[in-house]
N, C-alpha and C positions, 0 to 999 in steps of 0.2 A: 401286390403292387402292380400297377401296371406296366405293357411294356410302351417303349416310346421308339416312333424312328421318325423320318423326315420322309416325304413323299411330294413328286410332283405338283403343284394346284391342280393342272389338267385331272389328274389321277386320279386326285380327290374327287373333282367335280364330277367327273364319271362314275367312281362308287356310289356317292351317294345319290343321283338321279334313279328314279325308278325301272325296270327293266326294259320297258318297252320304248321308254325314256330313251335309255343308253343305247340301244340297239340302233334307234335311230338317229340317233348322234354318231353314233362308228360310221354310221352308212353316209352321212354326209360328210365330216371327215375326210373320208375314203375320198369321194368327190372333189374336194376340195385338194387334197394332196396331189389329186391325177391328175391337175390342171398346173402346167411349168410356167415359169414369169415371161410375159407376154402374149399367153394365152389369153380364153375368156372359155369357163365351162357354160352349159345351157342345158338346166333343167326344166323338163315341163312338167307341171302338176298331171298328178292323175288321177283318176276316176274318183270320185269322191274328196278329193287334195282341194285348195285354195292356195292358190301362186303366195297369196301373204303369210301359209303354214309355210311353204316351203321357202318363204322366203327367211322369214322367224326362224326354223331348223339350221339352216347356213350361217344367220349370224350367229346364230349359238355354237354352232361348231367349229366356226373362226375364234369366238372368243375363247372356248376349250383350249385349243391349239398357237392363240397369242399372235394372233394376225388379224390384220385389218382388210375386211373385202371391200371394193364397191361392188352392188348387188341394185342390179335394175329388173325393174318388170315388164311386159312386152310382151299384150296378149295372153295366150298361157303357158306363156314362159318366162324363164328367171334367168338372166345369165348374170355371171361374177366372175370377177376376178382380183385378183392383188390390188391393193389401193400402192400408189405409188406414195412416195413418203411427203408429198405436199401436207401443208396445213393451211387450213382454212383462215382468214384474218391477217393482218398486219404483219410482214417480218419483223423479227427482234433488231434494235440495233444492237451495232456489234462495235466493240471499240477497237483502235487502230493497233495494230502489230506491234508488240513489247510496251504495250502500255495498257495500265490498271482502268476501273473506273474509279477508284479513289484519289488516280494522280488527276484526271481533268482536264488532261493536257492544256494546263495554264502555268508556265515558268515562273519560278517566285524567286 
């Protein structure tokens, strides 16, 4: 029988990535964690690198860790940081204070 327990997604997604994979996923990670809100970290590709591996590596590593980067390119550099919690498109409307959208605010 097998055994069963619960584990992290991150967790998982890092076990099962290949090793050289996950190594350099910790390594951006790592990057990504050392940059505090209102920062902006700046990596430049290196020898052999393309700004858009490294740019690829960052989002992966944001979505490992369940954060949203913005990540721009600039030369042969990358910089990123925290997406603030905007969204893109139309805000929701919102209905008025102690009132349903079933009631409609129309008196009967």
């Amino acid at each position: 029988m097998p055994t069963f327990s619960v584990v992290m997604a991150s967790e998982a997604r890092a076990s099962i990535a290949n090793e050289k994979r996950a190594a350099l996923l910790q390594e951006y990670v790592g990057y990504i964690e050392r940059v505090a809100p209102g920062e902006a970290g700046k990596l430049e590709a290196g020898e052999g690198e393309t700004t858009q591996a490294v740019r690829r590596r960052l989002s992966a590593a944001a979505e490992l860790l369940g954060r949203s980067l913005e990540v721009r390119r600039s030369g042969n550099a990358v910089y990123f940081w925290a997406q603030e919690g905007r969204r893109r498109g139309r805000p929701r409307k919102t209905a008025p204070a102690g009132q349903t959208s079933s009631q409609g605010g129309i008196a009967g």
